[in-house]
C-alpha positions as CSV (number, residue, x, y, z in Angstrom):
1,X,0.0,0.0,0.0
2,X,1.2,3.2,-0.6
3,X,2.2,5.3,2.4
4,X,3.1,9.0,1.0
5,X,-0.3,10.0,1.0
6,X,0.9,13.7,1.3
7,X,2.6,13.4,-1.6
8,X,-0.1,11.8,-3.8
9,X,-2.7,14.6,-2.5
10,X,-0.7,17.0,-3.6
11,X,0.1,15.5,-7.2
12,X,-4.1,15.0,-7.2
13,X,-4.6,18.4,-6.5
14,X,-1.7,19.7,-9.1
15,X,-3.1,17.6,-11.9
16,X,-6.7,16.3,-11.6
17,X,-9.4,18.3,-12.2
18,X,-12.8,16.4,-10.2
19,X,-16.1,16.5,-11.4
20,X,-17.7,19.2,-9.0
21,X,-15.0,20.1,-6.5
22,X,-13.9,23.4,-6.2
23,X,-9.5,24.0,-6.6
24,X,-9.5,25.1,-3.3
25,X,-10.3,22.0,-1.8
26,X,-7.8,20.6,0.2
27,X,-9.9,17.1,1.1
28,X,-9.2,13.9,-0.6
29,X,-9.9,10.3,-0.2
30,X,-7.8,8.1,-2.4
31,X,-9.2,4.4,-2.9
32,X,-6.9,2.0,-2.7
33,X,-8.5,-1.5,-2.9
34,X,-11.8,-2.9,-2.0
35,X,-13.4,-6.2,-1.4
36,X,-17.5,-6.5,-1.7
37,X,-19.2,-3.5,0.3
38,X,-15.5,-2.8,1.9
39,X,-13.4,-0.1,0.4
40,X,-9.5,1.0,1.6
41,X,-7.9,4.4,1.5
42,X,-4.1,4.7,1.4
43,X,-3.9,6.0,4.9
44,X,-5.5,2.4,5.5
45,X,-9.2,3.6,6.5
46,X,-11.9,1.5,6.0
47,X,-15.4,2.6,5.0
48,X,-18.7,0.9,3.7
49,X,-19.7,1.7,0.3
50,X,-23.6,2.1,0.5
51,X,-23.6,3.9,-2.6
52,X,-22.0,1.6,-5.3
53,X,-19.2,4.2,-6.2
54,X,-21.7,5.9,-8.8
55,X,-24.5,3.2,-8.4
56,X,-23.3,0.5,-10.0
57,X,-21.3,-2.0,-8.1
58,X,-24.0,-4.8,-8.3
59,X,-21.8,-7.5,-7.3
60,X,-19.4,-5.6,-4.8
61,X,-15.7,-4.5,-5.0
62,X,-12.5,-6.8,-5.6
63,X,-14.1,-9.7,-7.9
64,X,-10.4,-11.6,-9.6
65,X,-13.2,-13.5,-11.8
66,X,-13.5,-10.5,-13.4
67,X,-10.0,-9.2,-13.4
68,X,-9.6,-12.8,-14.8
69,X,-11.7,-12.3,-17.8
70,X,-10.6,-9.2,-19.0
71,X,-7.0,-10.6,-18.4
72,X,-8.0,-13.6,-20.7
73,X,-9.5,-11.7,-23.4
74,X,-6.5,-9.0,-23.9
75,X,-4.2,-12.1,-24.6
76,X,-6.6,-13.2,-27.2
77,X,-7.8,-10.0,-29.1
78,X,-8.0,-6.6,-26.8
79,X,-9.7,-4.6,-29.5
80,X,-10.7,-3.9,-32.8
81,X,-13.4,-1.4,-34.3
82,X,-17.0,-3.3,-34.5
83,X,-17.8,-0.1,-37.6
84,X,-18.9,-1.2,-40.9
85,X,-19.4,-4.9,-41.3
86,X,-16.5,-5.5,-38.6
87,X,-17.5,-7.5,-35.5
88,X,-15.8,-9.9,-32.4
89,X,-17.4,-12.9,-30.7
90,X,-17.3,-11.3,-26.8
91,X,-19.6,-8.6,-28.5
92,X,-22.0,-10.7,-30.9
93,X,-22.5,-13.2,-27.7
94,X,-23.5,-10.2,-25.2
95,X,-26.0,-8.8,-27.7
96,X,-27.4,-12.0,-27.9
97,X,-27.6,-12.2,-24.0
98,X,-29.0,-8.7,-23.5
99,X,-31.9,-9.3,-26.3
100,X,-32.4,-12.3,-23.9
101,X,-33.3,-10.5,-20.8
102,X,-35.0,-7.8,-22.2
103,X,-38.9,-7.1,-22.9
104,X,-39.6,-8.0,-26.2
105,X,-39.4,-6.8,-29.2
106,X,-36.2,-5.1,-27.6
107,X,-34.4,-7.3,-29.9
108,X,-31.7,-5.4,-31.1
109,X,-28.2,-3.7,-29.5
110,X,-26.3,-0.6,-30.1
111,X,-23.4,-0.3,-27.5
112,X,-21.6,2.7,-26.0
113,X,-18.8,3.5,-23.6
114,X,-21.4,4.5,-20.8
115,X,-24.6,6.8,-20.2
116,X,-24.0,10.1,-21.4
117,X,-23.0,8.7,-24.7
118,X,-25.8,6.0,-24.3
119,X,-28.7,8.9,-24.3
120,X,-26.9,10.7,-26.6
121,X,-27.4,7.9,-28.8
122,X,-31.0,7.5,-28.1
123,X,-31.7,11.0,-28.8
124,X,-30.6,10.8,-32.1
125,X,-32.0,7.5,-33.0
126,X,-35.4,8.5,-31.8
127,X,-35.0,11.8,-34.7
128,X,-33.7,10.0,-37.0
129,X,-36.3,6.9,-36.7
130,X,-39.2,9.7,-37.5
131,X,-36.8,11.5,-40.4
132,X,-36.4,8.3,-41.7
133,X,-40.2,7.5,-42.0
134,X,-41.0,10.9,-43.4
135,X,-41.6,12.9,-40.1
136,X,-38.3,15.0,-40.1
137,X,-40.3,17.6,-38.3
138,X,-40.4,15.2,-35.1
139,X,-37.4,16.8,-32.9
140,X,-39.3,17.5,-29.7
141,X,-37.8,15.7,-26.9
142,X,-40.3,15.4,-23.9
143,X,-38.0,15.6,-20.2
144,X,-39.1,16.3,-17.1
145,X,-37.6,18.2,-14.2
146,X,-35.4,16.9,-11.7
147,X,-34.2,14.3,-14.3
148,X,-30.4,13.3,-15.3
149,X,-29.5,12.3,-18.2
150,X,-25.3,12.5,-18.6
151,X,-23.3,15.5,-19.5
152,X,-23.6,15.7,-24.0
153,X,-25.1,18.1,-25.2
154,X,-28.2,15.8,-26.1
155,X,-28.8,14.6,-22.8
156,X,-27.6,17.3,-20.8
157,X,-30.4,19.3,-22.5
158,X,-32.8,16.8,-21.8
159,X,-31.4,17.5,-17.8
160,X,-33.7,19.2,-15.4
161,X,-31.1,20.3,-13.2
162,X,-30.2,24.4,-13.9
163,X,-26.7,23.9,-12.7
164,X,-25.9,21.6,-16.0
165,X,-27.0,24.3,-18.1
166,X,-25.8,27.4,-16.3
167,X,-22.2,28.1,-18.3
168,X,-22.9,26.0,-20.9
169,X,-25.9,27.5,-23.2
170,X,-27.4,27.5,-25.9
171,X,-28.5,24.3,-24.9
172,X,-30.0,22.1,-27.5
173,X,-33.2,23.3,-28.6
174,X,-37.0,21.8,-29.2
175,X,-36.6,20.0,-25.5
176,X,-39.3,20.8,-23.0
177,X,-39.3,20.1,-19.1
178,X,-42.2,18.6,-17.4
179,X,-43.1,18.0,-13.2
180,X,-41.1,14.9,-12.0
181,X,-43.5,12.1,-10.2
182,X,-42.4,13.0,-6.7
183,X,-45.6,12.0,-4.2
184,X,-44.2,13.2,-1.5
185,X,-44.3,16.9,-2.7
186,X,-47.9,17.1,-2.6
187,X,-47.3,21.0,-3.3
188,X,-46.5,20.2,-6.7
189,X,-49.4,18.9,-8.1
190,X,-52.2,21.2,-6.1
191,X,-54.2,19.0,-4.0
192,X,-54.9,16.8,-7.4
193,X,-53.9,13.1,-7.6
194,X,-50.2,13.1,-9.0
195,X,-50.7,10.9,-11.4
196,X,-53.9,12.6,-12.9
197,X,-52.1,16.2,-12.7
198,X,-48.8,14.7,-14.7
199,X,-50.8,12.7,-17.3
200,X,-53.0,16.0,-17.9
201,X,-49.8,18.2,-18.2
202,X,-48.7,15.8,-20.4
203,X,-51.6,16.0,-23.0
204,X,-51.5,19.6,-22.5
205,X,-48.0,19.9,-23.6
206,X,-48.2,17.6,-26.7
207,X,-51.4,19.4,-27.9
208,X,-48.8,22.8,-27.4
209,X,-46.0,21.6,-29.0
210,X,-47.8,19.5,-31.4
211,X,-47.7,15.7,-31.8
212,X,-46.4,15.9,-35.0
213,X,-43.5,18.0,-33.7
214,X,-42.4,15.3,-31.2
215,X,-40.0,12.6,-31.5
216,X,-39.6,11.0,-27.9
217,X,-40.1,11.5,-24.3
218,X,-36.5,10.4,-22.2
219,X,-37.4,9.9,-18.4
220,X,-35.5,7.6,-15.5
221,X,-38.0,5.5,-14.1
222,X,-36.8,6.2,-11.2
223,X,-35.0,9.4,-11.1
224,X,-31.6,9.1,-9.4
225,X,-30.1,12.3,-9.1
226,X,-33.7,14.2,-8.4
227,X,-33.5,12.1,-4.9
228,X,-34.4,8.3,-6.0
229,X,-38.4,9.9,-6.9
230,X,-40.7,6.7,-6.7
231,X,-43.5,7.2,-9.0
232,X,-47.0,6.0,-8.5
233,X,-47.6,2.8,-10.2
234,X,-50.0,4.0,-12.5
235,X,-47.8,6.4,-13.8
236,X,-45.9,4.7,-16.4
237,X,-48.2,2.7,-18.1
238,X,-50.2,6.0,-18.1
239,X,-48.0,7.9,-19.6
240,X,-47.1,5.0,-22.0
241,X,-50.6,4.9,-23.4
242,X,-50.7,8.7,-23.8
243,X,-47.3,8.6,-26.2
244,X,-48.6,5.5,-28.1
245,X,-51.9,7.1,-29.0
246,X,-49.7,10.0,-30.4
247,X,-47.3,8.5,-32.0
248,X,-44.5,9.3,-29.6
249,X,-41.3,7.1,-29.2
250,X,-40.3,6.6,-25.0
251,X,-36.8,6.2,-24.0
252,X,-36.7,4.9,-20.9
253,X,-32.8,6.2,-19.3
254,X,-31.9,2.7,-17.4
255,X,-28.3,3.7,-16.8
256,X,-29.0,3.5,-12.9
257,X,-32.1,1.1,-12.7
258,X,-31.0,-1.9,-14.7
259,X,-28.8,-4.8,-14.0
260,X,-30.8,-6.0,-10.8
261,X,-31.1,-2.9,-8.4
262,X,-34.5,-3.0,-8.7
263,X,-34.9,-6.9,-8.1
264,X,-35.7,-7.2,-11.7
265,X,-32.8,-6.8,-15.0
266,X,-34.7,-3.9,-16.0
267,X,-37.2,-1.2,-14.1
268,X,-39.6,-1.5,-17.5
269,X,-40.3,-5.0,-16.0
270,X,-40.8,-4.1,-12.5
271,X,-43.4,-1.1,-14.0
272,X,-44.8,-3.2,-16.5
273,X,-43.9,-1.2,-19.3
274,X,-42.2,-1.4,-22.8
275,X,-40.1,1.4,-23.8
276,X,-38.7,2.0,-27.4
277,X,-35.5,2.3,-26.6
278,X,-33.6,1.4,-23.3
279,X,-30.3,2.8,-22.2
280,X,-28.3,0.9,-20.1
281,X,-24.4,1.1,-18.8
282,X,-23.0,1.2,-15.3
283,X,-24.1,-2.2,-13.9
284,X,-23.5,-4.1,-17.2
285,X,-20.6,-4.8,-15.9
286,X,-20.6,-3.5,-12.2
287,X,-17.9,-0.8,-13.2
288,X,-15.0,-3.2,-13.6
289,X,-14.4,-1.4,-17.1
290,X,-16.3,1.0,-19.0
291,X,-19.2,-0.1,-21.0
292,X,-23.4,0.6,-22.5
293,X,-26.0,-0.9,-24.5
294,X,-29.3,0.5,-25.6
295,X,-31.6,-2.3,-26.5
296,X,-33.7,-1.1,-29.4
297,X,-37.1,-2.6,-30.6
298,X,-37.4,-3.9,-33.8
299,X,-39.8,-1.2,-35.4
300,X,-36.7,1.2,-34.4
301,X,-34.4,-0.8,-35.4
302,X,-36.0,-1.6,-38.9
303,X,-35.9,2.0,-39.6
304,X,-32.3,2.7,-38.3
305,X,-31.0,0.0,-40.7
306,X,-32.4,0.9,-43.5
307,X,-29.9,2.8,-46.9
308,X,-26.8,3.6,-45.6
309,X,-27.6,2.4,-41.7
310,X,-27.5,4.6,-39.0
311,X,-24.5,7.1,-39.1
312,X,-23.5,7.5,-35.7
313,X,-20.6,5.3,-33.7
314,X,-18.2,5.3,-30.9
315,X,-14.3,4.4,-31.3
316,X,-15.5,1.7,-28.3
317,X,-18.4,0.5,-30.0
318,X,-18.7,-3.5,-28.8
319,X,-15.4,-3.0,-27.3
320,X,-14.3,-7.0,-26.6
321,X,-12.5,-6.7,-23.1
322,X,-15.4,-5.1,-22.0
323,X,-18.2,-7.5,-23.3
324,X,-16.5,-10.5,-22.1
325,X,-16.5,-8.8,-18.5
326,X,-20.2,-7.6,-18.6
327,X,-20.8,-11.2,-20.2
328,X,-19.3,-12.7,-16.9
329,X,-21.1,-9.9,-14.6
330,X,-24.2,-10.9,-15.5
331,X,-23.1,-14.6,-15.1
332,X,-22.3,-13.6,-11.2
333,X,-26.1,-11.5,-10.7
334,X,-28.0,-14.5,-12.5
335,X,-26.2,-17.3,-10.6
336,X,-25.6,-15.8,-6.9
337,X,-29.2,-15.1,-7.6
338,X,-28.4,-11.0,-7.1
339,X,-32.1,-9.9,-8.3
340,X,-33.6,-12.0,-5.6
341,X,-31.5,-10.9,-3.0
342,X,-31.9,-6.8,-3.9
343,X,-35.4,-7.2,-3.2
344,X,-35.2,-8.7,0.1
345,X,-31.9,-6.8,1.2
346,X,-33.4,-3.4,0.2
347,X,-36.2,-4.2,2.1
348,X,-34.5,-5.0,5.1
349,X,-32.2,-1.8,4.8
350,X,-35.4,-0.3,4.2
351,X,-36.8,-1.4,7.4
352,X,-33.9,-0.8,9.8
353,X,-33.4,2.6,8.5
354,X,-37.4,2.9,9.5
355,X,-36.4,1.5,12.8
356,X,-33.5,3.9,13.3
357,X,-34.9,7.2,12.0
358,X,-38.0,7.2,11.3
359,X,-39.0,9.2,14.3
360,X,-36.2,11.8,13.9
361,X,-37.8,14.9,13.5
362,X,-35.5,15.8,10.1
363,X,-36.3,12.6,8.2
364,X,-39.4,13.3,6.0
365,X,-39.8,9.9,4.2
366,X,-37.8,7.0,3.3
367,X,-38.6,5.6,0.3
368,X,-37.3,2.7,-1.9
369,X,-37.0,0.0,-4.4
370,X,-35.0,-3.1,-4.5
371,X,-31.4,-1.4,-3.4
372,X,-32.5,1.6,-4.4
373,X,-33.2,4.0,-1.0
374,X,-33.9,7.6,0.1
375,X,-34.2,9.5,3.4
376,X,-35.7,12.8,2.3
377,X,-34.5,15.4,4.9
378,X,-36.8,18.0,5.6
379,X,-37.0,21.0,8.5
380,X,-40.4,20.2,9.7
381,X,-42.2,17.3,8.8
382,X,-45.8,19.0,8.7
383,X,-44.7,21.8,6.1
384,X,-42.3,19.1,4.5
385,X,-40.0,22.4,4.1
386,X,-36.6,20.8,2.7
387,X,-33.7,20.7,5.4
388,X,-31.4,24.0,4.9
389,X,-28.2,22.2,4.0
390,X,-24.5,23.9,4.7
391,X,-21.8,22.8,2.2
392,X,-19.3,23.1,5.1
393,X,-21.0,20.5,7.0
394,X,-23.3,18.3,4.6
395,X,-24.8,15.3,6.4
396,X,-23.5,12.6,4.4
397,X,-19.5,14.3,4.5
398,X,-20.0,13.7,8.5
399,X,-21.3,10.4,8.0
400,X,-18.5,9.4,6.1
401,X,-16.1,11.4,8.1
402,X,-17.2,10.0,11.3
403,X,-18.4,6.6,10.9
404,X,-16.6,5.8,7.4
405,X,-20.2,4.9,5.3
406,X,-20.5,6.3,2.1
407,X,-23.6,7.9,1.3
408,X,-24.4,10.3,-1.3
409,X,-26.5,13.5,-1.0
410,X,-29.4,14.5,-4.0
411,X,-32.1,17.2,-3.6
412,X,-32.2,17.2,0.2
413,X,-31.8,13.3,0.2
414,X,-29.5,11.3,1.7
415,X,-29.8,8.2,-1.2
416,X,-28.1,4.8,-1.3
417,X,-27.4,2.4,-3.9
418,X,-25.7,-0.4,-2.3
419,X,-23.3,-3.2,-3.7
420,X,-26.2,-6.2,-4.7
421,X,-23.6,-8.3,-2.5
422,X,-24.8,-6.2,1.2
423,X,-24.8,-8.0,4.4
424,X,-27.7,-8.0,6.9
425,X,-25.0,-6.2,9.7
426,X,-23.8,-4.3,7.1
427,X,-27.1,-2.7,6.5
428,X,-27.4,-2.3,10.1
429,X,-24.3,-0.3,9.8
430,X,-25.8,1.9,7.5
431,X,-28.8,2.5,9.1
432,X,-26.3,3.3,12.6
433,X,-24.5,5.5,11.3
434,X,-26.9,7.9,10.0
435,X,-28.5,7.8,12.9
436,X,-25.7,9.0,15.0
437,X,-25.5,12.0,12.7
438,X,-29.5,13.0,12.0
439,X,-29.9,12.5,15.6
440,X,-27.6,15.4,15.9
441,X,-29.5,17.6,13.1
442,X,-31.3,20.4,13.8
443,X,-34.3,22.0,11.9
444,X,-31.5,24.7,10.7
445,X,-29.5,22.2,9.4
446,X,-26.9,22.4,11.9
447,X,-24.7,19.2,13.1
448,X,-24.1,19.7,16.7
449,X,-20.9,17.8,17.9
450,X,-20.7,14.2,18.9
């Protein structure tokens, strides 16, 4: 292990630049290794991962089958470009696999390097599926607020966060933002059933725009970032029916939900919906090395493939090294039986995270879905006024500070996203340590000391 951490913090801070950390911050924790839920610094601190680094270590940290694979397959052929008529085996047996699991007639595979470039992708296809049947005046894209959809232009656009626009406009145009399912804000929707209010705003802004203007609708079914926002049942195969009676494609943004965090390989199963067009990355191979799909239905796919084919491609397209490791990832969920056991481990985080803080007056609701969990803070629990949050002394930077679980903060939530691999007292931990700190939160949003 390496022991000049002072001398690797400064070289970080000389020559990296971090996704959303100001220069002036001297913090840094530098992983060294990990093992399941278990992750090592190189001062030699432990700390739980209850987030899945970015939420997608389904079957934990430190798996040598893996490393073995990838090992195996750079020995034997570590890339070549899948353009043209140009394939490899690792990627023509994955495709196969994937077509497998999905809802049909998801039939078909285009594969990225990861999420961004995944709805990127989908964007485009969903444009150029209308252009090609003679609707090249379909470029809406239906969003919704709240939502993330990666950091391109497309689906940075398609983003209902300000901050990803702020610095960075024009944005692309023809996308419009609608209200994100959130139940819990009852505010939002004005005393009316959520589902009712979104399906009506929803009609109301395809008569607007036009449904002859519109090529897609892009949403999470579960949105992540916006605070892991549960949706009422109805409200998929509502707003399903609405876009197939005008003609509208839906992408449904997997990136986070598939791969077993829900307890199913896909959240369009667990709704009982079938999208168009599903993105997928991050858990396809549990973040050993970078890879996406989108699994396309065949009415898309027909058009996509028609002339000339569909001109758009990534140097990484059906990259080899990483379809034989997302191959043997999903080997690992399906036979430790991973989608079983997110279902009942998320609902026994879920339950000792009710036992330790539901009755803290700062914890709004707590919410989840397989491993997919939220504890909404809030500074009074009868207004439901969010929790006034410090960024000198955020709740889940104590929590990791003081107890060493990871947890990540989104929209005044603390959410978690745990390795699929999560012990029983490793859940417990969890739910302990963010006890010890909300216990210590006041309605201000001050921490008092320990």
């Amino acid at each position: 292990m390496t022991t000049d951490t002072a001398g690797l913090t400064r070289l970080d801070r000389a020559h990296i630049i971090h996704p959303y950390l100001p220069g002036d911050a001297a913090e840094r924790v530098i992983m060294a290794s990990g093992s399941g839920c278990r992750l090592t610094d190189t001062e030699g601190r432990g700390y739980l991962d209850a987030t899945g680094g970015l939420w997608l270590a389904q079957i934990g940290h430190g798996r040598t089958e893996l490393a073995d694979v990838a090992h195996e397959q750079m020995r034997k052929l570590e890339y070549f470009t899948s353009f043209w008529e140009f394939s490899n085996e690792r990627a023509i047996e994955l495709a196969a696999r994937l077509a497998s699991l999905a809802p049909d007639p998801l039939n078909h595979v285009y594969f990225t390097s990861g999420g961004s470039e995944g709805n990127e992708a989908a964007i485009k296809m969903a444009r150029y599926h209308h252009h090609r049947r003679g609707e090249s005046n379909r470029t809406w894209i239906l969003a919704r607020s709240k939502a993330y959809h990666g950091i391109g232009y497309g689906g940075g656009s398609a983003t209902g966060f300000p901050l990803y626009h702020e610095g960075f406009a024009p944005m692309m145009p023809h996308v419009s933002h609608l209200t994100p399912p959130w139940p819990y804000r009852t505010d939002l929707y004005g005393g009316e059933d959520p589902t009712d209010f979104l399906i009506r705003e929803l009609e109301e802004r395809i008569a607007e725009i036009g449904p002859e203007n519109i090529a897609a609708m892009i949403g999470e079914p579960i949105m992540g970032v916006g605070g892991m926002l549960v949706p009422p049942s109805d409200y998929w195969p509502r707003v399903r029916e609405v876009l197939d009676h005008h003609g509208i494609l839906l992408i449904f943004d997997e990136v986070v939900t598939a791969y077993g965090r829900m307890g199913e390989w896909f959240a369009a199963q667990h709704f009982g919906v079938t999208p168009d067009i599903i993105v997928t990355a991050k858990g396809i191979t549990s973040g050993y090395v970078p890879l996406g799909a989108l699994l396309v239905g065949d009415h898309v796919a027909e058009t996509l493939l028609r002339d000339h084919g569909f001109p758009m491609g990534y140097t990484y397209n059906g990259h080899p090294v990483a379809a034989a490791v997302a191959t043997a990832n999903l080997d690992i969920i399906e036979k430790e039986g991973m989608l079983a056991r997110a279902t009942n481990m998320g609902a026994f985080l879920h339950a000792e995270l009710e036992a330790h803080l539901g009755e803290l007056p700062t914890v709004g609701e707590i919410r989840s879905v397989g491993m997919m969990l939220a504890v909404e803070l809030v500074q009074d629990r009868a207004t439901r006024t969010p929790l006034p949050l410090h960024p000198d002394r955020m709740p889940h930077d104590v929590i990791r500070r003081e107890t060493g679980v990871i947890v990540r903060d989104s929209a005044h939530s603390l959410v978690m996203s745990p390795p699929l691999v999560m012990t029983e007292s490793e859940a417990a931990e969890v739910a302990t340590a963010l006890r010890g700190v909300l216990e210590r939160t006041t309605p201000t949003g001050e921490i008092r000391a320990a």
